[in-house]
C-alpha positions in Angstrom: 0.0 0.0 0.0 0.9 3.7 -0.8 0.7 6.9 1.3 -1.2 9.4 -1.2 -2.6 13.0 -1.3 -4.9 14.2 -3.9 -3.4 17.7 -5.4 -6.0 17.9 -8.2 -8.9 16.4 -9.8 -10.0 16.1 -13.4 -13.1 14.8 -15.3 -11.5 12.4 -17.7 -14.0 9.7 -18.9 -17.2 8.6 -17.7 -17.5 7.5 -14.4 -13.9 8.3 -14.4 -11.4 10.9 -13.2 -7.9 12.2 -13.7 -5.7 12.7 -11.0 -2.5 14.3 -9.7 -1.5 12.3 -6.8 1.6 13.2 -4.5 3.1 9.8 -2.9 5.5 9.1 -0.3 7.0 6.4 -2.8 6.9 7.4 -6.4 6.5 11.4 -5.9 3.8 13.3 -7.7 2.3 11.2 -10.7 -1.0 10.9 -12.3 -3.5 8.3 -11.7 -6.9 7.3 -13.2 -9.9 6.5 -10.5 -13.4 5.5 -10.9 -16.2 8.0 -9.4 -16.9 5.4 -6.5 -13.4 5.6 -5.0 -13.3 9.7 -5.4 -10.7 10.9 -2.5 -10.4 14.1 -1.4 -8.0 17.0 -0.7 -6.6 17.6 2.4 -6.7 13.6 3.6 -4.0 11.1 3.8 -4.9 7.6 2.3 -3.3 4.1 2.5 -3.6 3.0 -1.8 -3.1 0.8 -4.5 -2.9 0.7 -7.9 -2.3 -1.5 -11.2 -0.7 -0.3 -14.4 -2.9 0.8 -17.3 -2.1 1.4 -21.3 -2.8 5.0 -20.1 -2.2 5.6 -16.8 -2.5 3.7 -13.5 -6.1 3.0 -12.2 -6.4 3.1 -8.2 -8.2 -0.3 -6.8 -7.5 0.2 -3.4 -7.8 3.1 -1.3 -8.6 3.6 2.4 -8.5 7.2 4.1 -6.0 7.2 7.2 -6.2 11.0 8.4 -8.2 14.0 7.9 -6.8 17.6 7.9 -9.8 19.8 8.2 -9.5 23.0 7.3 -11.3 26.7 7.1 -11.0 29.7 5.8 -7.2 31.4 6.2 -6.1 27.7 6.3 -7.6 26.7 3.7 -6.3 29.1 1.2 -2.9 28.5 2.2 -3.2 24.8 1.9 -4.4 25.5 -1.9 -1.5 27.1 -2.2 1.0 24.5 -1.0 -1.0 22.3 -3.6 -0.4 24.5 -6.3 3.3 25.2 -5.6 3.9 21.0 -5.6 1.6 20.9 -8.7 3.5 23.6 -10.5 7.1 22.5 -9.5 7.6 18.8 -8.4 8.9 16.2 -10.7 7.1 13.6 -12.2 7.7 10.5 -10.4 10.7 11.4 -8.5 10.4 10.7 -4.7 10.9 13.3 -2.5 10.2 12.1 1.1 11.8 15.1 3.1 9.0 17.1 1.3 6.5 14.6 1.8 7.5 14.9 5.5 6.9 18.9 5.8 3.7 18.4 4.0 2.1 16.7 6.1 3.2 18.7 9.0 2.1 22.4 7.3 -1.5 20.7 6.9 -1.2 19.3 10.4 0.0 22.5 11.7 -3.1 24.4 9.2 -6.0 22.1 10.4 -4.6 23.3 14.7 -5.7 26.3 13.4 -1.6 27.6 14.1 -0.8 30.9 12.6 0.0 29.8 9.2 2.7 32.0 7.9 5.9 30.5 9.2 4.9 26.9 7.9 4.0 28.6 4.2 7.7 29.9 4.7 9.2 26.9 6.3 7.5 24.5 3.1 8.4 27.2 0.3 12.3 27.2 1.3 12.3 23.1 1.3 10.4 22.7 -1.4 12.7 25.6 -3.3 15.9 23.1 -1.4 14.6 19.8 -2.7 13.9 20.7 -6.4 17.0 22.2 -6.5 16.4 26.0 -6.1 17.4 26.7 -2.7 18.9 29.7 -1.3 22.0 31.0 0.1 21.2 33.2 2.9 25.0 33.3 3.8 26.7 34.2 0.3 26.0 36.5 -2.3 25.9 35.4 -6.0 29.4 35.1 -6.9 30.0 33.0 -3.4 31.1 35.9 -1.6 30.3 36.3 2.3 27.1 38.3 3.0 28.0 41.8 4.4 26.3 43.1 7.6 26.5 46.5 6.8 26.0 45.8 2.8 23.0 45.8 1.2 21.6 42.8 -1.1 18.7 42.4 -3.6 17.1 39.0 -4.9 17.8 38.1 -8.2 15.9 35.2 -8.8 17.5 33.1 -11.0 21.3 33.6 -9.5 21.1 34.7 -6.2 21.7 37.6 -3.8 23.2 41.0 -5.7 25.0 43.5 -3.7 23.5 46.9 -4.5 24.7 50.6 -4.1 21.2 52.2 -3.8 21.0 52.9 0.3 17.3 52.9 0.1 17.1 49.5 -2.1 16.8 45.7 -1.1 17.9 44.2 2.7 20.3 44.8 5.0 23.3 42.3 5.3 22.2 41.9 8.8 18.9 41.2 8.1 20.1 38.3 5.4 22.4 36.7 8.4 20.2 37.4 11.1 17.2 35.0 9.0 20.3 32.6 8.3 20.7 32.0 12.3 17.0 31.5 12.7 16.2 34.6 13.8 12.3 34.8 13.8 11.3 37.7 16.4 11.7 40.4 14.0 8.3 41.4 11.8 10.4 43.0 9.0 12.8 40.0 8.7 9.5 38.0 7.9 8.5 39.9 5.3 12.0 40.4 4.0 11.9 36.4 3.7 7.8 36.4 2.3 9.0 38.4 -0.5 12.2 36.8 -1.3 11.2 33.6 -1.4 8.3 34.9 -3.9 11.1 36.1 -6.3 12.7 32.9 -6.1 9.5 31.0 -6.8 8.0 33.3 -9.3 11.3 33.6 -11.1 10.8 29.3 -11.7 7.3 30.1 -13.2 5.8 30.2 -16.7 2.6 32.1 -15.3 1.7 33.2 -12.2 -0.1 31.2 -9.2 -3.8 31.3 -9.1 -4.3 30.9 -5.6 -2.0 33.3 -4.0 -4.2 36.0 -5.5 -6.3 34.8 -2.0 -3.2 35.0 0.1 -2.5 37.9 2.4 
């Protein structure tokens, strides 16, 4: 048997659906199932499957925890859904990230305050498809400065600038690097650089963090 979320659901054929499936064995794949087994987001299941001229057909599958969500939490949890959608591998395990998954909807259906887990699953997810960031060296591998400051370039990395009234403070950079979460600003600083990052990966942008805050 196979540990499974559901991160989307198409009509395919009748009586039949299309679906992306994120496993802690095989990694994100697609999968056919028959109306009568229909999972649904947000729950872990315990499944089976056999191989099809298509794709594989679930036979078996048994629902082993429930992450109910509302509202705020919700949203995000779309989003975490969209982000492995739009960035995972096809059939490549990833069990570090299946790991944190399952903790940010744990953590989303406690009702916690949701930000620092969207955070926390955006940097591994950016670390295990091979996007991750430096928050100790600039682009061309050179320490971070404290008294320097640095902007995002998405695609290569932290740029020193000139402009005094432009990007982050050095400190700021290191300070997030040694875990430093007391600080509102440092949490945005890291919201918005870990957008660039992600949207720099993109083709188009994310539906649902137009609901986001």
């Amino acid at each position: 048997m196979k540990q499974l979320v559901v991160l989307r659901r198409q009509p395919w054929r009748e009586n039949d659906w299309l679906l992306d499936v994120f496993s802690a064995t095989t990694g994100r794949q697609s999968v056919v199932c028959s109306s009568r087994l229909m999972p649904d987001y947000y729950r872990l299941y315990a499944a089976d499957w056999r191989d099809e001229q298509d794709w594989p057909r679930l036979t078996v599958l048994q629902q082993t925890e429930h992450w109910p969500l509302l509202n705020e939490h919700w949203i995000c949890a779309a989003y975490v859904n969209e982000l492995l959608l739009r960035f995972l591998p096809d059939r490549e395990p990833l069990p570090l990230l299946w790991q944190q998954y399952q903790h940010t909807l744990h953590a989303f259906a406690e009702q916690h305050y949701p930000a620092p887990w969207l955070r926390l699953f955006e940097t591994v997810l950016l670390q295990q498809v091979g996007y991750g960031i430096s928050w100790q060296q600039d682009a061309l591998g050179l320490p971070i400065v404290p008294n320097a400051r640095y902007a995002m370039d998405g695609q290569q990395g932290w740029q020193r600038v000139q402009d005094q009234t432009s990007g982050y403070l050095g400190e700021w950079i290191l300070a997030w690097a040694k875990g430093n979460s007391r600080r509102p600003e440092l949490w945005r600083m890291a919201r918005d650089v870990l957008r660039t990052v992600i949207d720099a990966r993109l083709d188009r942008p994310l539906v649902s963090r137009d609901f986001l805050i």
